[in-house]
C-alpha positions as CSV (number, residue, x, y, z in Angstrom):
1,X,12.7,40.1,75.9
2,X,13.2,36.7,74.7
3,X,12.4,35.3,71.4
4,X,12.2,31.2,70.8
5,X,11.4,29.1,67.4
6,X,9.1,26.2,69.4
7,X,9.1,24.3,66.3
8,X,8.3,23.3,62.7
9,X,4.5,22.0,61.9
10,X,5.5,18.3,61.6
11,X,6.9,19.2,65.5
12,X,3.8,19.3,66.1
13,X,4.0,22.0,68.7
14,X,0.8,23.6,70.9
15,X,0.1,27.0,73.1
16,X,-2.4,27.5,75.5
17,X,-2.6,30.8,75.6
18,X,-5.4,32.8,77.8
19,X,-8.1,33.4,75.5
20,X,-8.9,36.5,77.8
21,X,-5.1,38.2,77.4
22,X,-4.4,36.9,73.4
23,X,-6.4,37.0,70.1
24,X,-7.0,33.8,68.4
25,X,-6.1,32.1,71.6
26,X,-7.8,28.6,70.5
27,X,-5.6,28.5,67.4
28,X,-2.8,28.0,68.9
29,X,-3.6,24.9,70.8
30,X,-3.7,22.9,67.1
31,X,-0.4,20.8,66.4
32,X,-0.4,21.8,63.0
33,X,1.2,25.0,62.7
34,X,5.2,25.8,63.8
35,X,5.2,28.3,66.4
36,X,7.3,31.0,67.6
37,X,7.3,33.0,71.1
38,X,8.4,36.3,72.6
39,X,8.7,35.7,76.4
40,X,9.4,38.5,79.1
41,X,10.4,37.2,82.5
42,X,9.8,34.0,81.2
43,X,5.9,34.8,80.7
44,X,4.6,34.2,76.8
45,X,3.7,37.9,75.4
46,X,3.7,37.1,72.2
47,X,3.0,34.1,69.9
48,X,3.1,33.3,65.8
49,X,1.8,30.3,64.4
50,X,2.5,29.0,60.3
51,X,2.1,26.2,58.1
52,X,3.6,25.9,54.3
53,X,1.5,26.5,51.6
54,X,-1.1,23.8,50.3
55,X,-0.6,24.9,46.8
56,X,3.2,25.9,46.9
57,X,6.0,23.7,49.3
58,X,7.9,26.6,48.4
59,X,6.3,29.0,50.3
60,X,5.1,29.1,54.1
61,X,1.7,31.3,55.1
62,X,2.2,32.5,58.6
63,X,-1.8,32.4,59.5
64,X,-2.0,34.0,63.4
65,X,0.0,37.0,65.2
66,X,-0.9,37.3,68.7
67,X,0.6,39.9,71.3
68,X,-0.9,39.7,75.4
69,X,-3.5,42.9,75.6
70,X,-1.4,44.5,78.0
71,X,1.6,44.4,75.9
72,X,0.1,46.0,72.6
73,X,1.6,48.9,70.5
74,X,5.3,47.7,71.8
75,X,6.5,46.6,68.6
76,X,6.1,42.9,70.2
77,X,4.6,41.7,67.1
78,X,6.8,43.4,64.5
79,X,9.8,42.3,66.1
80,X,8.7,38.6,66.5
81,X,7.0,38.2,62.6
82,X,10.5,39.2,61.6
83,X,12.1,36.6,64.2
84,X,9.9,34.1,62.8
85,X,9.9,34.8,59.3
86,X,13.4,35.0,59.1
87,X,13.6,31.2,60.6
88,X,10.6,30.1,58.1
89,X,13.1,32.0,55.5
90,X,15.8,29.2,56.2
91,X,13.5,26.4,54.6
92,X,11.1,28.4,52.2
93,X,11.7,30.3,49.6
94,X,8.9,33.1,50.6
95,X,6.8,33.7,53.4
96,X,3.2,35.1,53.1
97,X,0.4,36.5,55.0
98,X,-2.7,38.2,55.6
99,X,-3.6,41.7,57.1
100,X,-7.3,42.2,58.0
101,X,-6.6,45.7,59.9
102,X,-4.5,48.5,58.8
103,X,-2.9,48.3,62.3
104,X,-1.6,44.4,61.4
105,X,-0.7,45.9,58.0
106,X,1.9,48.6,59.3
107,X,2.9,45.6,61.8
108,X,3.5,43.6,58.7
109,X,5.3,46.3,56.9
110,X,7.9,47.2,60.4
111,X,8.7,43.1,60.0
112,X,10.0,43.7,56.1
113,X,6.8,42.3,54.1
114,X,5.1,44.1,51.0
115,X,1.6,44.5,49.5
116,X,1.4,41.8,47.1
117,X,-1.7,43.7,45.2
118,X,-3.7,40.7,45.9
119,X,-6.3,40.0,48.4
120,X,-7.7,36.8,50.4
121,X,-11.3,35.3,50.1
122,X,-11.5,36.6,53.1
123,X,-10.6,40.4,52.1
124,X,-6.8,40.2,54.0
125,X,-4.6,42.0,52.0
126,X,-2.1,39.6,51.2
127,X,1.9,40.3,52.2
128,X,4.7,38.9,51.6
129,X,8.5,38.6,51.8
130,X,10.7,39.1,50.3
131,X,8.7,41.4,48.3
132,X,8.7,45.2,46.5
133,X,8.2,47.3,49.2
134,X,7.5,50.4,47.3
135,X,5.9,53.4,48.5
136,X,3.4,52.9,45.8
137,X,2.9,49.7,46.6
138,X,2.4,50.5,50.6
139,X,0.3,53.0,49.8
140,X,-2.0,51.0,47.3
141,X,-2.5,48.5,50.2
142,X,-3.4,51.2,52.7
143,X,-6.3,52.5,50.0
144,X,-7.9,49.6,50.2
145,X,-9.0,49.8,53.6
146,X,-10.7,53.4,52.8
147,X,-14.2,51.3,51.5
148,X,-14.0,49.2,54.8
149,X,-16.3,49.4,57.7
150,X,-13.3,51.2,60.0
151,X,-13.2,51.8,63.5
152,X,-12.7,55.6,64.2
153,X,-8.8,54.8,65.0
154,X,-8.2,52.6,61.9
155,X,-10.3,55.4,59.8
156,X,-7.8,58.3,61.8
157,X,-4.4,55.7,61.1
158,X,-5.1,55.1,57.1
159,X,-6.1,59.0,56.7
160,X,-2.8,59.7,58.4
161,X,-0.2,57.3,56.6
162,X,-2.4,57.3,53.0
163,X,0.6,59.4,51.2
164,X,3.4,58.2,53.4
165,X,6.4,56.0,52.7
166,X,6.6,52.3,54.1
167,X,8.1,52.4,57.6
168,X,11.4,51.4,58.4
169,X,11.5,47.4,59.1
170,X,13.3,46.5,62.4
171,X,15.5,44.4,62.9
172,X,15.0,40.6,63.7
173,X,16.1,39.7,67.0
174,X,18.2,37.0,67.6
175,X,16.9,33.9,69.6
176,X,16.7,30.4,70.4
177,X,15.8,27.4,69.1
């Protein structure tokens, strides 16, 4: 598995990705976001897309995680949110972003971010990094999903890791610019 940084958001970069194979498919084709890539066999499996903050130039949001259907539950994302964020890292001070799912949250979590406390108008908990990572905090997060309409696997996941530490964050893989 490869990992690339395609570029910054004045770069300008664009995807197109198979809207059948990857979520948010369409959002990758705007120039306005940096992107980053996981390949395997030189095939995309993976993509992240991120723009700085409106509000802050000291902080970058990263606003879409993708992963090819086929390739979910890998670790794909994890490893590559912590490729990427570790690059945004280089010219912002922190690195936000969103988690709809408790599935995206753990994902999150395995690329070093931490429950903020806050959420999104759009009821994302909000992540960050570098950021407390305390079980509390982890677990706070994960409680907040209990009041959501849940799918019977996201109901079974938060039920399961409610009074759990944070998982151990991998490690970002090296890769190319």
């Amino acid at each position: 598995m490869e990992f690339a940084f395609l570029g910054w958001p004045d770069d300008g970069p664009t995807l197109q990705l198979d809207w059948r194979e990857f979520s948010y498919a369409g959002k990758f084709v705007m120039s306005s976001t940096g992107k980053a890539v996981a390949r395997e066999d030189g095939e995309i499996v993976g993509a992240v897309a991120f723009n700085e903050d409106r509000t802050d130039e000291s902080r970058a949001w990263i606003r879409y995680v993708t992963v090819r259907k086929s390739d979910r539950g890998n670790g794909i994302g994890a490893r590559l949110t912590a490729f990427a964020t570790d690059r945004i890292l280089d010219r912002y001070e922190t690195v936000r972003t969103g988690a709809n799912n408790p599935f995206s949250y753990q994902a999150f979590y395995k690329a070093g971010f931490g429950f903020v406390g806050e959420e999104t108008g759009m009821a994302e908990l909000v992540l960050e990094r570098p950021v407390d990572r305390s079980p509390e905090r982890y677990r706070d997060g994960l409680r907040r999903y209990e009041d959501r309409d849940l799918s019977p696997e996201e109901t079974a996941f938060v039920e399961e890791h409610r009074s759990m530490a944070p998982p151990a964050t991998v490690d970002a893989p090296k890769g190319e610019d």
